[in-house]
Structures are given as C-alpha cells and as structure tokens.
C-alpha positions in Angstrom: 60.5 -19.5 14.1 60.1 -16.0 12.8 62.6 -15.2 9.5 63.4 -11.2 9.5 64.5 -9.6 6.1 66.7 -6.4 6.9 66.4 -3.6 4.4 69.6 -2.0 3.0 69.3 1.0 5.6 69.2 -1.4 8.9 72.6 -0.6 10.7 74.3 -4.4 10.1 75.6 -4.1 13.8 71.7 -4.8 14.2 71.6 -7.9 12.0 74.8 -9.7 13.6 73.0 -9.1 17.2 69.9 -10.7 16.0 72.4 -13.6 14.3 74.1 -13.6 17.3 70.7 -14.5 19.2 70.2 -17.4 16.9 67.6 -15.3 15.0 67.5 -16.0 11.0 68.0 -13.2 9.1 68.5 -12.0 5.5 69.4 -8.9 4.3 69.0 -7.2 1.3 72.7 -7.1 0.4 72.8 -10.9 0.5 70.3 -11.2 -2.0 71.4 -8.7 -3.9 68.0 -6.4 -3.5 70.1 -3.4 -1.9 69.3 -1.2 -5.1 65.9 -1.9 -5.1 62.8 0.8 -3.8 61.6 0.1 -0.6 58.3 -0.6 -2.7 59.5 -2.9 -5.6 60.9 -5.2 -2.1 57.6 -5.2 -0.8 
C-alpha cells in the first residue's frame, strides 16, 4: 500500500477522510516536522 505524509498546511479534515478509508497517513505534526521548510522535509 501507498504511505502519504501530509505537510503542516493539509486541512486535517483531509487526513481523517483518508484515515477513515484505511489509508496510512502521517503528518507532519505527528512527527514533530510542522516547523520545518517545505524544503528541509523534502
């Protein structure tokens, strides 16, 4: 299965219907990478 990693500015009403759809998804608030430039998480 495909793994998505939401960035900080993905609405998270987004991220529970993908959850909700048994997709896996982590976001960047979970692992604490909220504060990071969009470059540093790529």
């Amino acid at each position: 299965s495909i793994k998505l990693y939401m960035d900080a500015h993905i609405p998270r009403v987004i991220t529970l219907g993908l959850r909700m759809r048994k997709v896996d998804v982590l976001t960047a608030q979970e692992d604490c990478s909220n504060t990071l430039s969009d470059a540093d998480l790529l």
